[in-house]
N, C-alpha and C positions, 0 to 999 in steps of 0.2 A: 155346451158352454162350461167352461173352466169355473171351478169353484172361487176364484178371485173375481172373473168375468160376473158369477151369480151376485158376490159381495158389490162389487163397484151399481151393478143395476139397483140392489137394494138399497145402498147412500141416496144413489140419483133420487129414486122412488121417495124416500122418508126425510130424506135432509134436502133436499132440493141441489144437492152439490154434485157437482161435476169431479170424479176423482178416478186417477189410474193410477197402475201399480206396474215398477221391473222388478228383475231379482239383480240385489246387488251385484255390483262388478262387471254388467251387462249395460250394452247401450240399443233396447231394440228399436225398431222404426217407428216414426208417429208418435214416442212418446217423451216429452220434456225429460234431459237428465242434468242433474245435478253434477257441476265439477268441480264439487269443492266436499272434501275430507270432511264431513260432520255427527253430532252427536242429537239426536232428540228433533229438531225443528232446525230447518235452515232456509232462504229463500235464496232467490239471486235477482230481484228486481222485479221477478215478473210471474213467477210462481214458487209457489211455498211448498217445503219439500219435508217427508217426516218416515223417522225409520219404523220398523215393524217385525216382529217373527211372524211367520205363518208356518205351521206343521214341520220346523224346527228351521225353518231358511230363511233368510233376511231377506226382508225386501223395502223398498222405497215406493212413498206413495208421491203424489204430483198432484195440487189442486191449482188451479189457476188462480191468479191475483196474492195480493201480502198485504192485505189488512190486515186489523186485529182481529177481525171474524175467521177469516182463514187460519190466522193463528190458531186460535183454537179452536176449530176442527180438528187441526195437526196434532194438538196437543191429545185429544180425544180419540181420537179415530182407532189409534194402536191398539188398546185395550175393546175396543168396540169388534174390531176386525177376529184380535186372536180369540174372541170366543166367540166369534160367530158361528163356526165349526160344533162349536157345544152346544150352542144354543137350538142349531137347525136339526139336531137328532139324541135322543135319549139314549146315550150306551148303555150296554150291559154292564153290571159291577165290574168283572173281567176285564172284560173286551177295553172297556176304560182303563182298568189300570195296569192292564199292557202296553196301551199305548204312554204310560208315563211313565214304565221302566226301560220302554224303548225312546226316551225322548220326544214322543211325534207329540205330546199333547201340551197346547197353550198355557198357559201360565194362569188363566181365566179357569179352564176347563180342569187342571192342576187344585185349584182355589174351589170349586165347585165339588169334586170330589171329596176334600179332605172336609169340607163345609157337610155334604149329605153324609158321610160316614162317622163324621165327629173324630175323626185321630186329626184336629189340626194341632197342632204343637206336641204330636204325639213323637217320636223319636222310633226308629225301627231298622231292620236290617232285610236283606233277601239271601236265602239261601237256593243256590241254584242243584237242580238234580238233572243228574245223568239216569233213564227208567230203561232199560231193555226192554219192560212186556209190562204187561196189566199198570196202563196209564190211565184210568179210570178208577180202578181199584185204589192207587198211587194215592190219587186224589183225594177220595174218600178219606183215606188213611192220615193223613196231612189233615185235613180239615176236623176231623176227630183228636188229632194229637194237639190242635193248637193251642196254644196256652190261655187265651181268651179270644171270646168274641169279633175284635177287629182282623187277628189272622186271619191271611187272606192267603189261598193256593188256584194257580192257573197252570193251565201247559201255555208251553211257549211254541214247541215246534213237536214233532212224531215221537220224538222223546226225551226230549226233556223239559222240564217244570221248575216255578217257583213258589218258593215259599216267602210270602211277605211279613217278619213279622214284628209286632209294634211291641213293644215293651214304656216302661212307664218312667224307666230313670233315660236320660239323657245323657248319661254317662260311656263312652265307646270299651263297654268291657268284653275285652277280644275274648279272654278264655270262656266266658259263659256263652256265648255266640257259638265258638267250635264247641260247646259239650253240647251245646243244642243241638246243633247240628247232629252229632255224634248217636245223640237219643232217638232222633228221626231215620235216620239209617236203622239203627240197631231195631225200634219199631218195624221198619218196614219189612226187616227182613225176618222180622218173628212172626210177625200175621201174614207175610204175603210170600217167604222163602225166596227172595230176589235179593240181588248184591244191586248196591245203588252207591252209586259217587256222589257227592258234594260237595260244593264250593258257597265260601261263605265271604260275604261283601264286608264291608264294611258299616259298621253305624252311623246313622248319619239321623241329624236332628229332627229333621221334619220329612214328610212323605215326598215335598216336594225335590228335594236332592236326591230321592231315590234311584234313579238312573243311573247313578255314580255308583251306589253298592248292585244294582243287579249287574254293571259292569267289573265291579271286582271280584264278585261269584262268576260269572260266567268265564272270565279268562284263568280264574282260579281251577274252577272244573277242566278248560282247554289246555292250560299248561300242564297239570297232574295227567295229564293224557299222553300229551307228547313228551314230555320226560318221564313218564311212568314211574310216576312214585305210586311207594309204598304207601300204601293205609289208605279207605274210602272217604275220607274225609282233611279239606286244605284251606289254607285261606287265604284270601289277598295275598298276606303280609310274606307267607312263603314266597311271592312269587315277583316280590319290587323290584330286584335285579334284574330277570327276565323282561318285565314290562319296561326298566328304561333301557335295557338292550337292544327289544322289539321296534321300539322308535329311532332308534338310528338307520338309516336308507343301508339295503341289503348291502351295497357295494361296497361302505364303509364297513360293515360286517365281517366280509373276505377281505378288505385287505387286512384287517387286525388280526383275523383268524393265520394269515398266511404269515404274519409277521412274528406271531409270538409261537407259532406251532413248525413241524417239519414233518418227512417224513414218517419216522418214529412216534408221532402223536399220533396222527391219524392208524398208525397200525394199532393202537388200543383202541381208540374214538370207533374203528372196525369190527373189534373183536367185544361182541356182545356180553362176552363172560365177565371179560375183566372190567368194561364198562360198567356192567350192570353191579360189579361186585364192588368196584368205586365209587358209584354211588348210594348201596347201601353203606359204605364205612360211612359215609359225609352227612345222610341224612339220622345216622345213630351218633353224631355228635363225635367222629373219630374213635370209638371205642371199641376196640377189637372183639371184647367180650361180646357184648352187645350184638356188634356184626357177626359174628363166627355164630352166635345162638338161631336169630334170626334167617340166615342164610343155612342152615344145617351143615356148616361146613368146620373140617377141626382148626382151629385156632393158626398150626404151623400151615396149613393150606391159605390161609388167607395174607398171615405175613409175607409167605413167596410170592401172592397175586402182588401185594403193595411193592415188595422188593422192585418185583418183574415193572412196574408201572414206572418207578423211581428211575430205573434204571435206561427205560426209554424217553422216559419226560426229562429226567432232569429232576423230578419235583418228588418230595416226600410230602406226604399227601395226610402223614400223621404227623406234620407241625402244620399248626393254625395257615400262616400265610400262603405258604405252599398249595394246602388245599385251597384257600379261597380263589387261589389264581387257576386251580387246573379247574374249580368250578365254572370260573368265568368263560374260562376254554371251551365246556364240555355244552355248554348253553350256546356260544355263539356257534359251534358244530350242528348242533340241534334246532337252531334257529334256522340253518342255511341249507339244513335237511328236509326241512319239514315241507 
């Protein structure tokens, strides 16, 4: 039996009510559906209809009759339903609060957490890591560096983990976020001699928005991969262009890429030297010094690589606009790479 199947027997069992459930946008058999657009409680004459999350998916429940007692059941039941899930098994601190950086966890179970742990109104961030080897170690490591008590560190998958952590201003202060970050690398790699990546999400008020920043670290981490930048540590914020790139459908992708690029593009987009040498100038802020130091290359070698680019693009890549347009270029190539 379906864990919705288990729920509907328990109503019957304790409320004496007859209730089923579809998943929105579905019409399956045997079961009354609703054809009408609605928000919270709606009927059509003959039974009374009420929406619901369950383990992040919408669905609609179906009681028979539209009195006011079925009203409110309707009104009841959604909040009854999404923690039943919590109520029917005690997770581990973890294991629960993976499932709320991954979305899957009720809004009840959301509330339950932040209620046993006491961070409700706490404000916090996640920083995600990339671990090659000793992910137990990792862990340790993290849990000893946190700033207080509430920090919280899980793995997420074979190798990589998060760090969740709560701070006490509610204020979204990016830089101290990256130097955290920054200090958790630089730890790791003094007690454990490992190179570790991170990506760091954004601040968000409360534990329960968290999903939002384990998602801005984890594409944070996935972008700095596929465009291989410099330095172990990224944030969201590097990476907004890329994510609304990502959401536009592939096809639309290739035709922009084919429309603003030519032959000639793609033979640098090819040539990894001068790729990779383009985008260190862009992420050193176009400064030649900088790049030339950084890249161990002499200064007049790096102006010929920009000349050589200018000259097949079209684009001088040391004025502002220019670069920002061969950026958008080299993203949507890498997007359609990857």
């Amino acid at each position: 039996m379906s864990e919705l199947g288990k729920i509907e027997k328990v109503i019957a069992e304790k409320l004496n009510i007859q209730v089923r459930f579809y998943a929105e946008n579905t019409r399956p058999d045997g079961v009354p559906v609703c054809d009408k657009s609605f928000e919270g409680v709606a009927d059509d004459g003959q039974y009374t209809y009420f929406r619901f999350l369950y383990r992040s998916v919408g669905y609609v429940g179906v009681i028979e009759g539209v009195g006011e007692l079925e009203k409110n059941y309707a009104l009841l039941l959604p909040s009854y339903i999404e923690g039943f899930g919590d109520r029917e098994a005690e997770l581990p601190k973890a294991e629960h609060l993976k499932r709320i950086l991954l979305g899957e966890c009720s809004s009840m179970g959301i509330y339950k957490y932040m209620t046993k742990f006491s961070v409700k109104g706490t404000a916090c961030f996640v920083i995600a890591l990339y671990v090659p080897k000793y992910m137990r170690e990792t862990l340790a490591v993290l849990e000893q560096y946190g700033g207080n008590s509430l920090d919280t560190a899980l793995q997420m998958s074979e190798t990589t983990c998060v760090l969740v952590r709560f701070i006490s201003e509610e204020i979204d202060d990016y830089r101290s976020s990256v130097d955290y970050a920054e200090f958790i690398v630089q730890s790791l790699n003094e007690e454990l001699g490992i190179e570790v990546r991170a990506g760091v999400g954004p601040t968000v008020k409360e534990l329960k928005d968290a999903a939002l920043s384990y998602t801005g670290a984890e594409n944070a981490l996935r972008y700095s991969d596929v465009f291989e930048m410099q330095g172990n540590v990224h944030s969201y914020r590097e990476f907004l262009l890329v994510k609304m790139l990502e959401d536009i459908p592939e096809s639309k992708l290739a035709e922009y890429l084919a429309e603003l690029s030519d032959d000639r593009f793609n033979e640098i987009f090819e040539d990894e030297e001068m790729l990779s040498t383009a985008e260190c100038f862009l992420q050193h802020d176009l400064n030649v010094s900088e790049t030339s130091r950084n890249l161990y290359m002499h200064r007049n070698t790096l102006l010929y690589r920009l000349d050589k680019i200018e000259k097949a693009t079209g684009l001088n890549i040391r004025a502002f606009s220019d670069a920002v347009s061969f950026r958008v270029l080299t993203i949507l190539y890498k997007l359609l790479k990857k």
